[in-house]
Backbone atoms as SQL, in Angstrom:
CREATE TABLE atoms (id INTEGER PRIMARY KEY, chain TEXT, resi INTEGER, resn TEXT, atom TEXT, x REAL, y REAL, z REAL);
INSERT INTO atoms VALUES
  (1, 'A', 1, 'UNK', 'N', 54.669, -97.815, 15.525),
  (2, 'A', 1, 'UNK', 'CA', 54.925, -98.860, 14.553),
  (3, 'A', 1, 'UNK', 'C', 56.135, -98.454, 13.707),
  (4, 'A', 2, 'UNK', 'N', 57.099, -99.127, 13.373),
  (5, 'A', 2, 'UNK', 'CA', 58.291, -98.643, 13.018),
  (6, 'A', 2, 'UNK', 'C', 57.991, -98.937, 11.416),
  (7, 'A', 3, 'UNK', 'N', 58.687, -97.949, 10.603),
  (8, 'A', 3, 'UNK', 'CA', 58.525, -98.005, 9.137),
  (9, 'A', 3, 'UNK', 'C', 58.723, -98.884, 8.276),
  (10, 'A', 4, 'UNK', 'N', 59.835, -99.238, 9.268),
  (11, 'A', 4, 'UNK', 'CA', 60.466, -100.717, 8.344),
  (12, 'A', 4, 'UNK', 'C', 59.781, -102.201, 8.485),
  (13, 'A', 5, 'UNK', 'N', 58.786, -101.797, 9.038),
  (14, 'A', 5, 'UNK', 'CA', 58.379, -103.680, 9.010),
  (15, 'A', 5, 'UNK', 'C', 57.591, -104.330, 8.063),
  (16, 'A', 6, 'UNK', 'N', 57.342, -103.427, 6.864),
  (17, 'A', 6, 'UNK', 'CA', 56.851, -103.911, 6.034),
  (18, 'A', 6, 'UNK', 'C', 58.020, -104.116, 4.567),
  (19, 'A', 7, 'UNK', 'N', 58.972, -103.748, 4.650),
  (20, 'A', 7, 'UNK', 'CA', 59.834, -103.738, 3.869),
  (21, 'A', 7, 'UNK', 'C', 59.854, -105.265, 3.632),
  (22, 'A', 8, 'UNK', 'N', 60.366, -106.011, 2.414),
  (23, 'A', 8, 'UNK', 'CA', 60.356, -107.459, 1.729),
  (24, 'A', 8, 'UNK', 'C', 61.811, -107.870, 2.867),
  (25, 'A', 9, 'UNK', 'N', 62.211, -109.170, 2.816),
  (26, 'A', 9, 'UNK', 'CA', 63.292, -109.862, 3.207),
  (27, 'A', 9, 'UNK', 'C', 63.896, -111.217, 2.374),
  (28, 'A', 10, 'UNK', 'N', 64.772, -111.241, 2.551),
  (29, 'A', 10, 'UNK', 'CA', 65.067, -112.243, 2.271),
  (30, 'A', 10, 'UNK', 'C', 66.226, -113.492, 3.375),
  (31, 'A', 11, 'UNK', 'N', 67.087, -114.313, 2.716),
  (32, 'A', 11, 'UNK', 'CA', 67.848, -115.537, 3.880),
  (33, 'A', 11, 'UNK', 'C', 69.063, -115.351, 3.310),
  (34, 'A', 12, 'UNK', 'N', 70.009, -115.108, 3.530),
  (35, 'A', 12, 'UNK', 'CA', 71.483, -114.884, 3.279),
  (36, 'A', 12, 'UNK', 'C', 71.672, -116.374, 2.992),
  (37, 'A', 13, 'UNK', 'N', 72.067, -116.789, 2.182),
  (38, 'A', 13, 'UNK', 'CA', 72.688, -118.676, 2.037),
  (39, 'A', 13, 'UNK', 'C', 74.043, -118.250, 2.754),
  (40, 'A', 14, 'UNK', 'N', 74.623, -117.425, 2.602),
  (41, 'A', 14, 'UNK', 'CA', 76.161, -118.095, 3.314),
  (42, 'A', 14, 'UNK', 'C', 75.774, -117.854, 5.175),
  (43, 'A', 15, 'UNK', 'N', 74.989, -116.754, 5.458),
  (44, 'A', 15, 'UNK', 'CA', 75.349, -117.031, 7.232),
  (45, 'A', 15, 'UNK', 'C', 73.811, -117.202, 7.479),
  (46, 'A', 16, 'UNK', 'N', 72.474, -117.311, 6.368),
  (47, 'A', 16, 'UNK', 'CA', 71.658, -118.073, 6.696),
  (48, 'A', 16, 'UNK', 'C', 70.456, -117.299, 7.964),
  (49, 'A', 17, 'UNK', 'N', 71.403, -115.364, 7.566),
  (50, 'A', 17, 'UNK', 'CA', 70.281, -114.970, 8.412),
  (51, 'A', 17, 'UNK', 'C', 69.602, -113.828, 7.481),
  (52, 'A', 18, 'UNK', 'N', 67.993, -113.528, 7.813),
  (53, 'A', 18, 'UNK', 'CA', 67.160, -112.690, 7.207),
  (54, 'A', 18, 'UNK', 'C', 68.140, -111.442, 7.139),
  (55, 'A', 19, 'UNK', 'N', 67.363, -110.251, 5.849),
  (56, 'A', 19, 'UNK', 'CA', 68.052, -109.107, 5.743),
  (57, 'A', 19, 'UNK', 'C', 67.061, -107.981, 4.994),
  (58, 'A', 20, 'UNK', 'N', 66.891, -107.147, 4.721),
  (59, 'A', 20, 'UNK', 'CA', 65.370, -106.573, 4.377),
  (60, 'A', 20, 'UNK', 'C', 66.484, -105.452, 3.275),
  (61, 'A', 21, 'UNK', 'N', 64.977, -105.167, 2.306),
  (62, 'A', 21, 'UNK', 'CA', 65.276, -104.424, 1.337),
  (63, 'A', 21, 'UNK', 'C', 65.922, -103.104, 1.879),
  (64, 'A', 22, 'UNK', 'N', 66.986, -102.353, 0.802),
  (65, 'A', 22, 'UNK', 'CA', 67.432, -100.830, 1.148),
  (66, 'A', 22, 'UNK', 'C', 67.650, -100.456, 0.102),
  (67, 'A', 23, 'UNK', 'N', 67.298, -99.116, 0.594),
  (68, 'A', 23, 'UNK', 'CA', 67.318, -97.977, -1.023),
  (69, 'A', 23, 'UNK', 'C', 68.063, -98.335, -1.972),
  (70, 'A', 24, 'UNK', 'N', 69.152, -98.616, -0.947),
  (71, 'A', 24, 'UNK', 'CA', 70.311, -98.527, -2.852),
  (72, 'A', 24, 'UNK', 'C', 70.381, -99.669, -3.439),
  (73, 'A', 25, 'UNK', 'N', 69.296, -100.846, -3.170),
  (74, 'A', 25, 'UNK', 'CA', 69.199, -101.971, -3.845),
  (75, 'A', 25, 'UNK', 'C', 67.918, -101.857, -4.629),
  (76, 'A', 26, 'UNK', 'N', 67.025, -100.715, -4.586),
  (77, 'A', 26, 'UNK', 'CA', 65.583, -100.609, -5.367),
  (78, 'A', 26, 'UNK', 'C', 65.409, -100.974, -6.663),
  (79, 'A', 27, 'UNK', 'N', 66.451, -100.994, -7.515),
  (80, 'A', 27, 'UNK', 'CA', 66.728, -101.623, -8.816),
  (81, 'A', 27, 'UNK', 'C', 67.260, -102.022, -9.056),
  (82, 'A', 28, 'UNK', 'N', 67.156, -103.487, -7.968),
  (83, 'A', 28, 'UNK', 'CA', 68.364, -104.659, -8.060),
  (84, 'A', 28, 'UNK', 'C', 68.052, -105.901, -7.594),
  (85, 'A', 29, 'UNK', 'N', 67.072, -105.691, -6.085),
  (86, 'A', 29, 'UNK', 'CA', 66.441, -106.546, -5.719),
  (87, 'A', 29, 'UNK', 'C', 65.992, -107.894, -6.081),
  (88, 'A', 30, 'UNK', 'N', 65.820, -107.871, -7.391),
  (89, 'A', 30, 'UNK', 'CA', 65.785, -109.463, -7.587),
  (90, 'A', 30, 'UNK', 'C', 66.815, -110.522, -8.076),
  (91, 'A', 31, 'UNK', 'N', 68.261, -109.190, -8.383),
  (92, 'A', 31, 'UNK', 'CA', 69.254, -109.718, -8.266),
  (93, 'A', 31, 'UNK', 'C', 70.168, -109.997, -6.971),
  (94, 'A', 32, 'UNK', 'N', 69.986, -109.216, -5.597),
  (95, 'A', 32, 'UNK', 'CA', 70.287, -109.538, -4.194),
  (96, 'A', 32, 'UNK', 'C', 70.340, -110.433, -3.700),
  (97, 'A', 33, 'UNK', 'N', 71.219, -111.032, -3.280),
  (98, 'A', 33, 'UNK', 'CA', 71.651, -112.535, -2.930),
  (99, 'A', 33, 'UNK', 'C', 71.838, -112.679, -1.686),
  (100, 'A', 34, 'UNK', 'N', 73.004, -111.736, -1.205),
  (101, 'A', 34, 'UNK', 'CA', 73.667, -111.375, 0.202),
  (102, 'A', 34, 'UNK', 'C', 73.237, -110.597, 0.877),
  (103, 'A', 35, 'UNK', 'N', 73.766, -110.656, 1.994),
  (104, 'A', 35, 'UNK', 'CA', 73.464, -109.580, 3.280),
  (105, 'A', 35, 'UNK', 'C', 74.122, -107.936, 2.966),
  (106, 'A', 36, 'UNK', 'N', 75.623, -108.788, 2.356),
  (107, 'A', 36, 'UNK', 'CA', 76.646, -108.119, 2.795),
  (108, 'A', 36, 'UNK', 'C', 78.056, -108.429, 1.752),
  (109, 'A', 37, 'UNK', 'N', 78.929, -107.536, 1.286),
  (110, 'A', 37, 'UNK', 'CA', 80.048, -107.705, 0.937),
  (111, 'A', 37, 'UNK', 'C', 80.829, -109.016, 1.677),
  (112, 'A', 38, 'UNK', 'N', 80.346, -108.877, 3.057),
  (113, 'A', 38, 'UNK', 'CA', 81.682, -110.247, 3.492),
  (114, 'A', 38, 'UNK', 'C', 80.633, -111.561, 3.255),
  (115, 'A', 39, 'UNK', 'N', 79.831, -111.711, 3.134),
  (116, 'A', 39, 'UNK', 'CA', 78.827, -112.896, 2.721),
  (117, 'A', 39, 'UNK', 'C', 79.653, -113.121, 1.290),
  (118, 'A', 40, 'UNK', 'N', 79.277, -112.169, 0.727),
  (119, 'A', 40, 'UNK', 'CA', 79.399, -112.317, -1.148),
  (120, 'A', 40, 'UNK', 'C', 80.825, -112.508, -1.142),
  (121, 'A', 41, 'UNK', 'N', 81.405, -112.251, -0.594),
  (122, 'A', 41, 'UNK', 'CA', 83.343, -112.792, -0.620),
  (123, 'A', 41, 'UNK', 'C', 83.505, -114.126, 0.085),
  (124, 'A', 42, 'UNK', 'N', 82.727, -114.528, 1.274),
  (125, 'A', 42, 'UNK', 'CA', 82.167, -116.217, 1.855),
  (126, 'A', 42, 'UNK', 'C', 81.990, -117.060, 1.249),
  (127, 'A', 43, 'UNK', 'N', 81.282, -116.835, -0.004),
  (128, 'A', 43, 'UNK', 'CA', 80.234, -117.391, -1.038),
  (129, 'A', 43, 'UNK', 'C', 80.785, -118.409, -1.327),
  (130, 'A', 44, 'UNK', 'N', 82.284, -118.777, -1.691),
  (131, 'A', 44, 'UNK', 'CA', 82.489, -120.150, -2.134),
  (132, 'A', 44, 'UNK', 'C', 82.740, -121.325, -1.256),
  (133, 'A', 45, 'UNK', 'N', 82.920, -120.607, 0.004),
  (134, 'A', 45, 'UNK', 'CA', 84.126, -121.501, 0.843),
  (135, 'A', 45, 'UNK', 'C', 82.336, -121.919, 1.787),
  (136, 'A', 46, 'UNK', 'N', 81.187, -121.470, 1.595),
  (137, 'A', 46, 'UNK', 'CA', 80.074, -122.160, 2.198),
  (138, 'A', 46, 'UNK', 'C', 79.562, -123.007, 1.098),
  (139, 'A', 47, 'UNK', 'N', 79.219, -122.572, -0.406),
  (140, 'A', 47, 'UNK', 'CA', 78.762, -122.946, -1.097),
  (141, 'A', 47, 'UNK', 'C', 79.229, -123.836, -2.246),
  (142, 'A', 48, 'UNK', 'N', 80.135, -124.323, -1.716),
  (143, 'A', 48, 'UNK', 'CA', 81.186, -125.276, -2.421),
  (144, 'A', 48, 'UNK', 'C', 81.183, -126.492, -1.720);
């Protein structure tokens, strides 16, 4: 059983795919939006 399958997820709005919690977001998480730096630089040109 692999460790990670209980970890939380969430839906990227700009490419709209799942992405699961990581360490260096542990005290941030409910501010996490994106997947990814190139999502969060995407952000207007989907969400506009």
């Amino acid at each position: 059983m692999p460790h990670h399958e209980n970890r939380p997820t969430k839906i990227c709005p700009v490419c709209e795919r799942p992405f699961q919690w990581r360490r260096k977001w542990r005290d941030v998480w409910d501010e996490v939006r994106y997947c990814s730096e190139r999502c969060r630089r995407q952000r207007t040109a989907k969400e506009v």
